[in-house]
N, C-alpha and C positions, 0 to 999 in steps of 0.2 A: 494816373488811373490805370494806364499801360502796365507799370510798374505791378501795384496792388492785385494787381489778375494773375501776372506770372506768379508774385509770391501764392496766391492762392492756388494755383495751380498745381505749384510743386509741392504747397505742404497737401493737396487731397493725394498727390502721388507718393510722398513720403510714408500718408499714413495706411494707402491702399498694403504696400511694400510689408510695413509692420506687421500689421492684420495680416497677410499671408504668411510670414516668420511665425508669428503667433500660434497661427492654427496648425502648422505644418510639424514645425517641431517641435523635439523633445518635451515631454509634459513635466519634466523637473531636471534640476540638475543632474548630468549622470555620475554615478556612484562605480566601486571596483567591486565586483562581486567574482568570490573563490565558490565556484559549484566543485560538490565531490559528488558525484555519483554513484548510484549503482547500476551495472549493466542489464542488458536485455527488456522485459515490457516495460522496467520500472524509467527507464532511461529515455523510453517513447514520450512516457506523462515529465518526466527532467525535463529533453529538448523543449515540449510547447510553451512551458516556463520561460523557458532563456530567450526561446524567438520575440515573445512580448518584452519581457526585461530588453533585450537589443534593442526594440522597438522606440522605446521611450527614452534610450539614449544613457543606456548603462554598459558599464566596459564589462565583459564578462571573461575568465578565465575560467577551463575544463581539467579537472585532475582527471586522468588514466590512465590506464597501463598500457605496455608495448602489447602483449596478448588479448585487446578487448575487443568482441563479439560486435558492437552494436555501434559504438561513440568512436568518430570517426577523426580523425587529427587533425583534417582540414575542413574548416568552415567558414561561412562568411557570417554565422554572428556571436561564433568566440576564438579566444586562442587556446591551443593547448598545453596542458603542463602536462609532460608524458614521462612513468614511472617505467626505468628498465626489466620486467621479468622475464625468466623462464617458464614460466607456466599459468595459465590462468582460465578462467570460467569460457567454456569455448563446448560446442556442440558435440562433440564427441564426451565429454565429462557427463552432460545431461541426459544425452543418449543410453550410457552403463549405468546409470542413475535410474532411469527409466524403466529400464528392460529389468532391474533387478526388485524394483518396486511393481512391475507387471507381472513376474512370476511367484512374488510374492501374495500377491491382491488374488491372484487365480487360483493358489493353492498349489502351487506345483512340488512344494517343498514339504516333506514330514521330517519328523525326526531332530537329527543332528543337521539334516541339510537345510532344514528350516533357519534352525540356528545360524546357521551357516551364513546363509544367505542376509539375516539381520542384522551381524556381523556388518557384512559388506556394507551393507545400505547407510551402517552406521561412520562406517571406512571413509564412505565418500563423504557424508558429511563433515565427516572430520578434515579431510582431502581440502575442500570447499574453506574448511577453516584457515588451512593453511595459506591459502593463497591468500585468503585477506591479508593476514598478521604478513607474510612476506613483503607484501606493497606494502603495508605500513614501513614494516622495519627499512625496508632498503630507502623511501623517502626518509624518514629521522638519522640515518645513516648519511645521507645525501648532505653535506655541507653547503654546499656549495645551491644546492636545490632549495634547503632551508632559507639559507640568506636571501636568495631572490626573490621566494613568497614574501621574506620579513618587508623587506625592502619596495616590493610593490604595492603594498601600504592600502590594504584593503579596505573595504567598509562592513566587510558581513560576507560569514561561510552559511551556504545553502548546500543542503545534503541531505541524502537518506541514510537513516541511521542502523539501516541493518548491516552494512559494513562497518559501522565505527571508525574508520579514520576520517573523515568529515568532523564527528566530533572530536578528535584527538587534536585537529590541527587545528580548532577552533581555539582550544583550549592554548594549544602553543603559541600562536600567535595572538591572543589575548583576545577577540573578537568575537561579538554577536551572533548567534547561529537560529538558524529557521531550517525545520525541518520538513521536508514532501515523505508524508507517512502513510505508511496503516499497518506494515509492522515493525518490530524491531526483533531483535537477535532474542530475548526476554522474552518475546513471544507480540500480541494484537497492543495496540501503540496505546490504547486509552489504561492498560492494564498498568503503565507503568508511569503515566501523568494524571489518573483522575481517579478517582473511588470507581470500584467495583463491585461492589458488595454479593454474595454469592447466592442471594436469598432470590436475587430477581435478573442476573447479568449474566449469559449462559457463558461457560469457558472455552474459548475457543480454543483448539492447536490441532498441527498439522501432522500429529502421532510420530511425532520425531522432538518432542522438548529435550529428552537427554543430551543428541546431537546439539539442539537449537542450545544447552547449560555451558554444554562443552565451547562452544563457539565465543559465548562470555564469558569463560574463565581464558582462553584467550588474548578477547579483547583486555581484561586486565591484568594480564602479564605485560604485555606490549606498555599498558600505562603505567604501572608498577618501573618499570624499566626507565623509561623516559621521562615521568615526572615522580616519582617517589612515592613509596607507600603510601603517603597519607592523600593520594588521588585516587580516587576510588568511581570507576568507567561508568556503572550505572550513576551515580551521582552528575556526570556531566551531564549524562544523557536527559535528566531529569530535570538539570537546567538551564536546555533548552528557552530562548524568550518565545518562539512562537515556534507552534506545531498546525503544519499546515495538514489536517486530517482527509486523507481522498475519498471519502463518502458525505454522506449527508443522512438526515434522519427520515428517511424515503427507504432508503436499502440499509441504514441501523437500525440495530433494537434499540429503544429509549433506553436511558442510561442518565446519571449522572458525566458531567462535564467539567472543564476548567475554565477560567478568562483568557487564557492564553494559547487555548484549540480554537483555529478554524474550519470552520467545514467547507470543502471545497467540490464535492463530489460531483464529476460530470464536469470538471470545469473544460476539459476535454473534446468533450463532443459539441459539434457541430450540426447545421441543418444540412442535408442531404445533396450533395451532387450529382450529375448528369453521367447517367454510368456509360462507359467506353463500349461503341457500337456492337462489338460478339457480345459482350453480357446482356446490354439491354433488347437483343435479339432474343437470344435467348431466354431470359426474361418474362418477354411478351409472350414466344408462344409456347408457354406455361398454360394460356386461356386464365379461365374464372379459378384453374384449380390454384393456382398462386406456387409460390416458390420456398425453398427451404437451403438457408446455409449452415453449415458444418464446417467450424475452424479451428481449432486448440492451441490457438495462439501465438506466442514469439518462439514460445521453445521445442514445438515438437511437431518437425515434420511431418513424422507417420508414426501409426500403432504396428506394436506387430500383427503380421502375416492375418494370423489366425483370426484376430478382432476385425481388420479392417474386410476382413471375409464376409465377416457375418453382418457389418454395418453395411457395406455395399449390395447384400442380398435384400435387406430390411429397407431400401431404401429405391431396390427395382421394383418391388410392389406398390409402392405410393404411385398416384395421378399426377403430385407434385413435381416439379424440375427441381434438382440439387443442384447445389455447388458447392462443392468440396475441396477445402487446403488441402491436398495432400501429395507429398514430393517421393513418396516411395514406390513401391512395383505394382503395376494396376493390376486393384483386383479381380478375379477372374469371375465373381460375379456381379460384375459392376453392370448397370441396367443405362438404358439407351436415354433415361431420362436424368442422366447426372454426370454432368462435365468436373472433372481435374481439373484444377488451377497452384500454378506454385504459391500466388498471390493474389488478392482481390481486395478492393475497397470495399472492406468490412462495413465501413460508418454509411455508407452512399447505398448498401445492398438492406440495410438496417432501415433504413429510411424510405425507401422504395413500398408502392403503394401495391405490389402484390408479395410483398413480404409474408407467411406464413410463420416462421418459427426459425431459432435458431437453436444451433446444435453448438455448444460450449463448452470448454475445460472450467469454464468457472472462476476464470483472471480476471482481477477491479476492472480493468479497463473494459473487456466486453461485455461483460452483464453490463457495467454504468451506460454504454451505448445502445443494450438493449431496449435500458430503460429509458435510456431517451425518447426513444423512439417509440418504446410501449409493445415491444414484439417479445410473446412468451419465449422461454424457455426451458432446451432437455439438456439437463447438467452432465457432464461427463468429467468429475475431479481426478485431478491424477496425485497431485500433490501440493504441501506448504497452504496456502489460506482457500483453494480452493472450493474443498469441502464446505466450509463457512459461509463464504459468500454466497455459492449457490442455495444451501440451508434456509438463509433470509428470505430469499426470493419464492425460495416452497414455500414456507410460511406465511408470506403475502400470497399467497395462491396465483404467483405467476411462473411458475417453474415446477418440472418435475429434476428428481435428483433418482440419477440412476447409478449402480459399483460397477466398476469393468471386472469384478470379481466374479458377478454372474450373469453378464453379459451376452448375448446371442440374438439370433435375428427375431427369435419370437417376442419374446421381450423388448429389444428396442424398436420394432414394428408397434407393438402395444400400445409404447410408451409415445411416438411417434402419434399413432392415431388418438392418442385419447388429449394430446396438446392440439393439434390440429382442429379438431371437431366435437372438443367441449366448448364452449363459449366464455366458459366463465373464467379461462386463463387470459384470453384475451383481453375482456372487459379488465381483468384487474390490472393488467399491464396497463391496460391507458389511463386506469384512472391511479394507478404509481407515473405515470408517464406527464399526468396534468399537474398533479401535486410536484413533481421533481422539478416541473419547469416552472413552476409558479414561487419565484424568489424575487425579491427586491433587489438586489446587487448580483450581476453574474456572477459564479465562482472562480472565472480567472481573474475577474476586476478586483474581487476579494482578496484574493489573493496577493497581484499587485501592491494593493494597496500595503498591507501590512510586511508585506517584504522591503516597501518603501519605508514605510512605519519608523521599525526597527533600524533603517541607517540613517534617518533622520534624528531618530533620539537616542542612538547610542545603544540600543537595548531597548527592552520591555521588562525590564526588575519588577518592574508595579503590577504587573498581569502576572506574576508566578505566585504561587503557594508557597509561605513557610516549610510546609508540613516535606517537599524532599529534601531538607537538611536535617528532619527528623531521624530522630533513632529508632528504630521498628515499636519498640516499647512505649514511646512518648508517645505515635503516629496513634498507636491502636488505646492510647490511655492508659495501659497495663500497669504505670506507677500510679494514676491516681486510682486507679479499681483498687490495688494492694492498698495506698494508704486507706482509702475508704474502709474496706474491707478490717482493715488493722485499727481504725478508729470505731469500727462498729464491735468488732472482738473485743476492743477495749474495754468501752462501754455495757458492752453482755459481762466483760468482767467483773466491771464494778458492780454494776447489779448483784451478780450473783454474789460476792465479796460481800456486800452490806446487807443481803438478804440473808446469808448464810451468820454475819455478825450476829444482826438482831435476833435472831433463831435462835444462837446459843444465848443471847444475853437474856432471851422468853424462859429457855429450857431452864439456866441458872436460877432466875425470880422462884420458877416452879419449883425446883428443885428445894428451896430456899423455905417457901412457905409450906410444902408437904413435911 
């Protein structure tokens, strides 16, 4: 009896042990996943990918370059594959990028200097181009770099496809690819996986397509190169098994879709943290009049001189408290009610219950946080999808969109007060803010899932459309309109063939009896 107790014993302890294994780890077998990235904010929405995928017990590798901005070599939940260059995408490139699309936007150029100056803008882009195709080419060059990937025996390359070698090396190394989109080098990422039809789907771009054409004539040279004419870059790009889309139909316009877009939007955002003691002083004694922030996100420290002049004047006359990203020379008429910060948690100040309004460049990632959270916004675009996103957001009547073209403190005071103490910006914000949260499956579990998906079956062949191994003519019908067209000719022929017979064979009879 002694006996039959201990056994009982040891198996409630055996199976306590299990049930803890169970719950604790890994929720499936881990898998090899090759992420390619892109640098800067897109690399922000990359990392919180990789941190879950670590999570549940997948081995992750990181491609980058020696010169990268943002993706760091050492981590504790991937390794890195580091590509040799000389020059790359770095804060100084975006800065003359910047300054040359701000004198441009103000008008500072007539003439030839105008010219001039478009010229450049277009320079850099091209600049921009080069550094992709370089990291390509010196990886495919890399023997030795090649064979290691080969040989590490992957399950599935996860990448953004506005660099295009995520899908180059998808392709090399014969493997399933899943994409973190919204756009591609082509231009807004549904333009180039899903019907668009031009009658009701506005066109978006970031008044730079020539540069954005030149970038993928580029990318297939590089492919031309490495796998032979008859590989054609946008065709990879298009067969894509899953595109993971970073919006949702809250901040999209309705549209046609594919089976093999997911929409992930906000997967990002989080509820609100406990802000760090000077902020939430700060903060509070704001009073009833609440608070306003002003950030322009990963890439741009400060405006010039003259603009940040005129925002910090516009922003001494508010009741509100400011807080302001901004890492260049204080302005001199900066007001007692708005603290400088190099850095702030954006997501925790978003959330915060005397939040008033935020002040934004118009990057996925802050508007999606805005919306989270349901806090109006004053758009300030600088460049690339910016313009657009904020656009949506006016349209739902939660955003104003203002040019730094003609920018000044009366105008952004205006604009400032009439988001502030209209009401009806707010209301729309929360009630985009209800509908954005109200999802059946969160957007990172979404996510998860189908990235699991896809190393579980090999691919998603089954979720893709025929229609991108189409030929532009087949896609648009253009051969069956002509045969139609050539069958209905036909038939007018005949007609007219047999009506003009019996005509003459009427006129002959007539002829015949007169």
């Amino acid at each position: 009896r002694a006996q039959g107790i201990w056994f009982r014993q040891q198996g409630l302890v055996y199976y306590v042990l299990i049930t803890i294994l169970v719950s604790f780890g890994p929720v499936c077998q881990g898998d090899k996943i090759l992420v390619v990235p892109l640098d800067g904010s897109h690399w922000l929405n990359m990392d919180i990918i990789i941190q879950a995928l670590h999570k549940r017990g997948h081995t992750i590798d990181v491609v980058r370059s020696s010169k990268n901005w943002y993706i760091k070599e050492e981590s504790a939940y991937y390794s890195s594959v580091t590509v040799p260059v000389t020059e790359g995408f770095d804060e100084k490139f975006i800065k003359n990028y910047l300054r040359t699309l701000f004198d441009i936007e103000r008008g500072k150029f007539s003439g030839l200097n105008f010219i001039k100056a478009q010229v450049e803008a277009y320079s850099l882009m091209k600049t921009l181009a080069n550094f992709i195709s370089n990291m390509t080419v010196t990886m495919f060059e890399d023997e030795n770099m090649m064979k290691m990937l080969k040989n590490r025996q992957y399950d599935l390359v996860l990448t953004d496809p506005v660099w295009g070698t995520g899908v180059m090396l998808a392709h090399y190394l014969k493997l399933p690819v899943v994409f973190m989109v919204r756009w591609t080098a082509g231009g807004e990422g549904h333009l180039i996986v899903a019907p668009s039809p031009l009658s009701y789907i506005p066109m978006t771009g970031s008044g730079h397509s020539d540069a954005m054409t030149f970038i993928q004539r580029v990318k297939n040279a590089v492919c031309d190169k490495y796998f032979g004419p008859h590989v054609d870059y946008d065709a990879l790009v298009r067969a894509a098994d899953i595109w993971l889309m970073r919006v949702d139909f809250v901040f999209e316009f309705p549209r046609p879709t594919m089976p093999n877009i997911v929409y992930i939007g906000g997967f990002q955002c989080k509820e609100a943290k406990t802000l760090p003691k000077d902020l939430e002083d700060f903060v509070q004694s704001s009073g009833e009049h609440g608070f306003i922030i002003m950030s322009l996100g990963t890439f741009i420290a400060e405006l010039p001189s003259e603009i940040t002049e005129e925002v910090a004047a516009a922003f001494a006359q508010l009741p509100q408290k400011v807080i302001w990203k901004h890492q260049g020379e204080r302005p001199s008429t900066l007001g007692n009610n708005t603290m400088l910060v190099d850095w702030m948690p954006q997501n925790d100040l978003l959330g915060h219950p005397k939040i008033r309004a935020f002040v934004a460049h118009g990057g996925t990632n802050g508007l999606q946080e805005a919306l989270f959270h349901g806090v109006p916004v004053i758009g300030l675009p600088l460049f690339f999808d910016q313009y657009d996103n904020v656009l949506r957001l006016r349209d739902r009547g939660g955003a104003k969109l203002l040019s730094l073209g003609t920018l000044n403190r009366n105008v952004f005071l205006e604009s400032l007060q009439d988001v502030l103490y209209n009401p009806a910006y707010k209301e729309n914000m929360q009630r985009l803010s209800t509908h954005h949260r109200d999802k059946p499956v969160k957007p990172l579990d979404s996510a998860l899932f189908w990235i699991e998906f896809v190393m579980r079956h090999k691919g998603a062949a089954h979720l893709q459309s025929e229609s991108y191994k189409m030929p532009w003519y087949i896609y648009h019908s253009v051969d069956v309109i002509a045969f139609l067209l050539l069958a209905l000719c036909t038939m007018f022929g005949m007609i007219f063939l047999i009506i003009r017979c019996v005509w003459r064979m009427f006129c002959k009879r007539k002829t015949k009896q007169d």
